[in-house]
N, CA, C and O atoms as a Tinker XYZ file with bonds, in Angstrom:
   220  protein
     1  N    -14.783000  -14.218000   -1.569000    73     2
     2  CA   -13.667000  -14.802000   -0.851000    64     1     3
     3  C    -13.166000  -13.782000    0.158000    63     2     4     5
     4  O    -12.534000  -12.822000   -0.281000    81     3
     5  N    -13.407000  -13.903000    1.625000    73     3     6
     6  CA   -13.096000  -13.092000    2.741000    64     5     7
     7  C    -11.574000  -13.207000    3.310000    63     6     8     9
     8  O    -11.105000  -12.494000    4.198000    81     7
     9  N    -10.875000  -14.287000    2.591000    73     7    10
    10  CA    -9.657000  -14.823000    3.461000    64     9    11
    11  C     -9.350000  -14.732000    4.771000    63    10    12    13
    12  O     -8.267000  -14.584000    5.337000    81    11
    13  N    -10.707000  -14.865000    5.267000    73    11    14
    14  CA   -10.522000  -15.159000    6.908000    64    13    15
    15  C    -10.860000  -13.918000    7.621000    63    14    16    17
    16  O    -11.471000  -14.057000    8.680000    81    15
    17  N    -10.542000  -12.618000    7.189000    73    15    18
    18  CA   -10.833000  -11.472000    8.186000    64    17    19
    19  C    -11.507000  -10.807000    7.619000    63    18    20    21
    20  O    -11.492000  -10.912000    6.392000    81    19
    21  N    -12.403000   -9.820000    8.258000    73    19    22
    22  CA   -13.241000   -9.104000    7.795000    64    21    23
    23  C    -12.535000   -7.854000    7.388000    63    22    24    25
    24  O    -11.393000   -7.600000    7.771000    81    23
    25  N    -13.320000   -6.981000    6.507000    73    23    26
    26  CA   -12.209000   -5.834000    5.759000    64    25    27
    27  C    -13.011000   -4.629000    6.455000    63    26    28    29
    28  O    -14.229000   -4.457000    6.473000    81    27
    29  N    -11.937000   -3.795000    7.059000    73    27    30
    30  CA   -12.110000   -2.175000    7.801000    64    29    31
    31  C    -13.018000   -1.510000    6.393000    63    30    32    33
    32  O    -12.166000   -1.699000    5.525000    81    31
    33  N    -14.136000   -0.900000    5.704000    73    31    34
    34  CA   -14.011000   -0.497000    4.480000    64    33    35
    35  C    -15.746000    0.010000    4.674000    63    34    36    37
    36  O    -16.615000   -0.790000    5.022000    81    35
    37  N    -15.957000    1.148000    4.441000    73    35    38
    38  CA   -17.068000    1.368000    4.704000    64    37    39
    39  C    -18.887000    0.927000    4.175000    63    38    40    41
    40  O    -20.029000    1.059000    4.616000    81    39
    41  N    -18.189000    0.357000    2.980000    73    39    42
    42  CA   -19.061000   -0.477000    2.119000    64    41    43
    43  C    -18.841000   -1.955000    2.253000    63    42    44    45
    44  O    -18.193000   -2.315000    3.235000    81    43
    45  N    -19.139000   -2.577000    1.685000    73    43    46
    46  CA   -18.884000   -4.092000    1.469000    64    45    47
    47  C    -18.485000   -4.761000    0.321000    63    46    48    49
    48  O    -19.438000   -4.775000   -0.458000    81    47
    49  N    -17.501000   -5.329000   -0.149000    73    47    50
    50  CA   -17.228000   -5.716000   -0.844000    64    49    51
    51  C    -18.031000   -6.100000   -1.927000    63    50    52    53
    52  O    -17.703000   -5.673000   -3.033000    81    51
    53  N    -18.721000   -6.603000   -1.860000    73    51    54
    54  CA   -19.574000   -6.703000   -3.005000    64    53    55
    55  C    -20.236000   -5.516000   -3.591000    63    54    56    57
    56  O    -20.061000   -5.235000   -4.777000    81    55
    57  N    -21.227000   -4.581000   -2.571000    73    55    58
    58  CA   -21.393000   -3.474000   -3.037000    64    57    59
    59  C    -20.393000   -2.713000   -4.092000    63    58    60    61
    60  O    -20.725000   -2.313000   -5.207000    81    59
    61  N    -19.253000   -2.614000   -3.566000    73    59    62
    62  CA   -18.169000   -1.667000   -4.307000    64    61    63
    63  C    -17.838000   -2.657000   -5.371000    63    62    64    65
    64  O    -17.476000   -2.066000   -6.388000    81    63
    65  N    -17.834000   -3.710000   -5.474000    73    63    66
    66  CA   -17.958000   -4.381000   -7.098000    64    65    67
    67  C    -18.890000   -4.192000   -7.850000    63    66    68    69
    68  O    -18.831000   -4.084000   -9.075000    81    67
    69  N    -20.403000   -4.105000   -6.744000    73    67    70
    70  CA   -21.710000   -4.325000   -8.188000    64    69    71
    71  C    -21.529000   -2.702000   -8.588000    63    70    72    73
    72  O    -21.976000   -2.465000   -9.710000    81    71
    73  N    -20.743000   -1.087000   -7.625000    73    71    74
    74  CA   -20.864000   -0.200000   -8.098000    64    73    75
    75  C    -20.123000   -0.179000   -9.061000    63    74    76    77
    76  O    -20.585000    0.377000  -10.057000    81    75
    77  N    -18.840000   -0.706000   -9.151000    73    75    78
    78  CA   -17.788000   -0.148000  -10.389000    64    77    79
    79  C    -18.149000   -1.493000  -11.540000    63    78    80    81
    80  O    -17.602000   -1.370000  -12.636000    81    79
    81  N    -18.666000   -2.225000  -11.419000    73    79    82
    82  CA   -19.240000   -3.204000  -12.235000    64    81    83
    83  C    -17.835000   -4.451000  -12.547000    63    82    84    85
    84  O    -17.885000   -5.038000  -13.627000    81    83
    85  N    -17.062000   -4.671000  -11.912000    73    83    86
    86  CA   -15.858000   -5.449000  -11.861000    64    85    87
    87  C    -16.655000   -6.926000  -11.012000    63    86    88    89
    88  O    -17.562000   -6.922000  -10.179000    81    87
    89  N    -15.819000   -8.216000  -11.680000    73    87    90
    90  CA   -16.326000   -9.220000  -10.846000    64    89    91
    91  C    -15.129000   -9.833000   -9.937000    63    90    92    93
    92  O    -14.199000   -9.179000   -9.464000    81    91
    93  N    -15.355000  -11.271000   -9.786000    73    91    94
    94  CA   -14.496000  -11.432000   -9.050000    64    93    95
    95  C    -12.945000  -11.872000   -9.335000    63    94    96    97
    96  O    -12.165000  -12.384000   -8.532000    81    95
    97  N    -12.680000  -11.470000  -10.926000    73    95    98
    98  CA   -11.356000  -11.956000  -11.589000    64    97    99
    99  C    -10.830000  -10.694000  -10.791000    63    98   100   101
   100  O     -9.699000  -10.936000  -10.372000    81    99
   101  N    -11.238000   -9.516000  -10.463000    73    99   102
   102  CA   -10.694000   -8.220000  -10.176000    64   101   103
   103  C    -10.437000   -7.744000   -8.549000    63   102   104   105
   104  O     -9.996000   -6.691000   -8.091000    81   103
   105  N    -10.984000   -9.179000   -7.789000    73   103   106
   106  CA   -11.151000   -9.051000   -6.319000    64   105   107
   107  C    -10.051000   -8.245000   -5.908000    63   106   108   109
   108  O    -10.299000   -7.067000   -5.650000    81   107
   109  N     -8.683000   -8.729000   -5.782000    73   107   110
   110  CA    -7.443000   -8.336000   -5.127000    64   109   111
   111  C     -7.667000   -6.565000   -5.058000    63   110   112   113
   112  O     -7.785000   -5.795000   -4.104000    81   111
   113  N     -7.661000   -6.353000   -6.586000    73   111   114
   114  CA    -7.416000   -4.746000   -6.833000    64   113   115
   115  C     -8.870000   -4.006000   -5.973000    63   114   116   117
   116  O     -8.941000   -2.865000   -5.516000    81   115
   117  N     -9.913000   -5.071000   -5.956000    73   115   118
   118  CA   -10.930000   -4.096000   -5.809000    64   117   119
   119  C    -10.810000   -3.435000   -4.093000    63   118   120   121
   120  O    -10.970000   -2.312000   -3.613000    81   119
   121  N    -10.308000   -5.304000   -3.305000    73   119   122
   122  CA    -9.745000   -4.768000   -1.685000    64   121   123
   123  C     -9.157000   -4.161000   -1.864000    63   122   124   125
   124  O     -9.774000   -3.158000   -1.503000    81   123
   125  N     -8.002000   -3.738000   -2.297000    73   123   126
   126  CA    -6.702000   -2.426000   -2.130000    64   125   127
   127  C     -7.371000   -1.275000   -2.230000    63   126   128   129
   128  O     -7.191000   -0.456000   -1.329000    81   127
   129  N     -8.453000   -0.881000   -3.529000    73   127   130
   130  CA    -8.822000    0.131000   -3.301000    64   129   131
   131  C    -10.214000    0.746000   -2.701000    63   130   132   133
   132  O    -10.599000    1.904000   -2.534000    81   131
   133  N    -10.879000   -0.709000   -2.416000    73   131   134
   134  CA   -11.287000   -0.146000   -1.145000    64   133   135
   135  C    -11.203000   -0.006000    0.580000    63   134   136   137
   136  O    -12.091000    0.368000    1.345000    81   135
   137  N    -10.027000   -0.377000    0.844000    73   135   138
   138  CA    -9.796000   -0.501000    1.773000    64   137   139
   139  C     -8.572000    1.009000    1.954000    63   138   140   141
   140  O     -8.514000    1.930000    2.768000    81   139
   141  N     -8.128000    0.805000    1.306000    73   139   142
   142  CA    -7.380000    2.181000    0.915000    64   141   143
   143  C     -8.018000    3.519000    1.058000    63   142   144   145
   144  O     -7.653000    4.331000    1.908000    81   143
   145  N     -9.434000    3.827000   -0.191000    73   143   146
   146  CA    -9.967000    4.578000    0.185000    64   145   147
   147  C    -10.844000    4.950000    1.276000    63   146   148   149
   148  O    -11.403000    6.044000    1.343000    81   147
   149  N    -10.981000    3.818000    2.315000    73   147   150
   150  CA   -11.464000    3.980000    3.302000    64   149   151
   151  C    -10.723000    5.131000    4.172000    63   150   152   153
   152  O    -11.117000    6.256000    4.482000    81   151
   153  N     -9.242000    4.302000    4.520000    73   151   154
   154  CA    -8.642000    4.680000    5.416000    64   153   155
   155  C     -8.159000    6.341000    4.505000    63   154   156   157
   156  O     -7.810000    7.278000    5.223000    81   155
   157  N     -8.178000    6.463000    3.553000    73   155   158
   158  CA    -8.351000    7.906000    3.277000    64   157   159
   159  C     -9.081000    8.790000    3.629000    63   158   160   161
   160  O     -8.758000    9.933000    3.955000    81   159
   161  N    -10.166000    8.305000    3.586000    73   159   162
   162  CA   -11.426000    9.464000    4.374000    64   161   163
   163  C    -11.666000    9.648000    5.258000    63   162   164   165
   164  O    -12.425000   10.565000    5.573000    81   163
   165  N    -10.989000    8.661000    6.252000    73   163   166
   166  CA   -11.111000    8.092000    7.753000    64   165   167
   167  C     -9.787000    9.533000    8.220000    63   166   168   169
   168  O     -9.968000   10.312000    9.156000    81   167
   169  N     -8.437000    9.556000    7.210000    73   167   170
   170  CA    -7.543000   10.780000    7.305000    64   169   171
   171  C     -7.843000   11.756000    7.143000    63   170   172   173
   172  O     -7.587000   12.721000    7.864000    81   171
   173  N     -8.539000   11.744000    6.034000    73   171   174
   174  CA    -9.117000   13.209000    5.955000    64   173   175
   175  C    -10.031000   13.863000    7.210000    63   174   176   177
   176  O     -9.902000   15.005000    7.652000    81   175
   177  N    -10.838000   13.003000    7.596000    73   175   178
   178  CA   -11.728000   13.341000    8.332000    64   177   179
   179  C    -11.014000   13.797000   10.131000    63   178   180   181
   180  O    -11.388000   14.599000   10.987000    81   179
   181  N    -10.018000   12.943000   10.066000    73   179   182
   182  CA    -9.325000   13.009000   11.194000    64   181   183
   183  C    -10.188000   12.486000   12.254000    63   182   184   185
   184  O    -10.347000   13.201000   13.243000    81   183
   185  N    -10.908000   11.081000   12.187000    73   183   186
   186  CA   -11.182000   10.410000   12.872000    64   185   187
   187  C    -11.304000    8.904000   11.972000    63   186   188   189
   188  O    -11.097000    8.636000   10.789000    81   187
   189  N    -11.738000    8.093000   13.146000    73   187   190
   190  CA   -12.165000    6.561000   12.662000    64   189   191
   191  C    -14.026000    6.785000   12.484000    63   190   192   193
   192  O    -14.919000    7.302000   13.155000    81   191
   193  N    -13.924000    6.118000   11.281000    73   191   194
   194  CA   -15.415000    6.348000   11.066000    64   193   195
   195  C    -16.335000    4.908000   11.227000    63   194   196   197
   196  O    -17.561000    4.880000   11.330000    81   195
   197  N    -15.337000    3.610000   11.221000    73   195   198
   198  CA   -15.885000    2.878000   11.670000    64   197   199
   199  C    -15.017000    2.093000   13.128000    63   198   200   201
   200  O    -13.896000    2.466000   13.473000    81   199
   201  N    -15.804000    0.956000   13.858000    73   199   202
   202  CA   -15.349000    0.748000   15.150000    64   201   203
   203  C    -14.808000   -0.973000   14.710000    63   202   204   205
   204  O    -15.502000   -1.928000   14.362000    81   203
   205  N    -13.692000   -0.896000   14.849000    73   203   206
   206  CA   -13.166000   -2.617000   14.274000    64   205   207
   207  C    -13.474000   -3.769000   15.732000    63   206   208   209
   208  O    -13.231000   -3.489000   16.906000    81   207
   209  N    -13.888000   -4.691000   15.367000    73   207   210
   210  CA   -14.449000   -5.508000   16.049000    64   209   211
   211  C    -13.493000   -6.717000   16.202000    63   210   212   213
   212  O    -13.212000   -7.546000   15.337000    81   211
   213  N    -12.942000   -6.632000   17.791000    73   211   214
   214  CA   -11.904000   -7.698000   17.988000    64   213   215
   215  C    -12.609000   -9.344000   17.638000    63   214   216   217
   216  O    -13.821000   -9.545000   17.719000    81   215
   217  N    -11.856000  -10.154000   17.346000    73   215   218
   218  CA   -12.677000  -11.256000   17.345000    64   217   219
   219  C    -12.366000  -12.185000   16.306000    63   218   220
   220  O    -13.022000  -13.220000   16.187000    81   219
């Protein structure tokens, strides 16, 4: 379930479920933290590591 926009996150949603082994009762939490830890590494790094696509 995409709810319409695509997620900033360097993996893909599904990937980062089949890694932590969570399904989709756990979706909500799994976007927060990966979208979260994205934009963490994206700080750390002190750049954007990916390019968001208007549209």
């Amino acid at each position: 379930m995409e709810h319409g926009q695509p997620l900033h996150t360097l993996i893909s949603l599904a990937d980062f479920k089949a890694v932590l082994g969570v399904d989709d009762r756990e979706d909500a939490l799994s976007r927060f933290c990966l979208i979260t830890a994205t934009y963490t590494i994206e700080q750390y790094c002190k750049r954007r590591l990916l390019r968001k696509k208007a549209g």
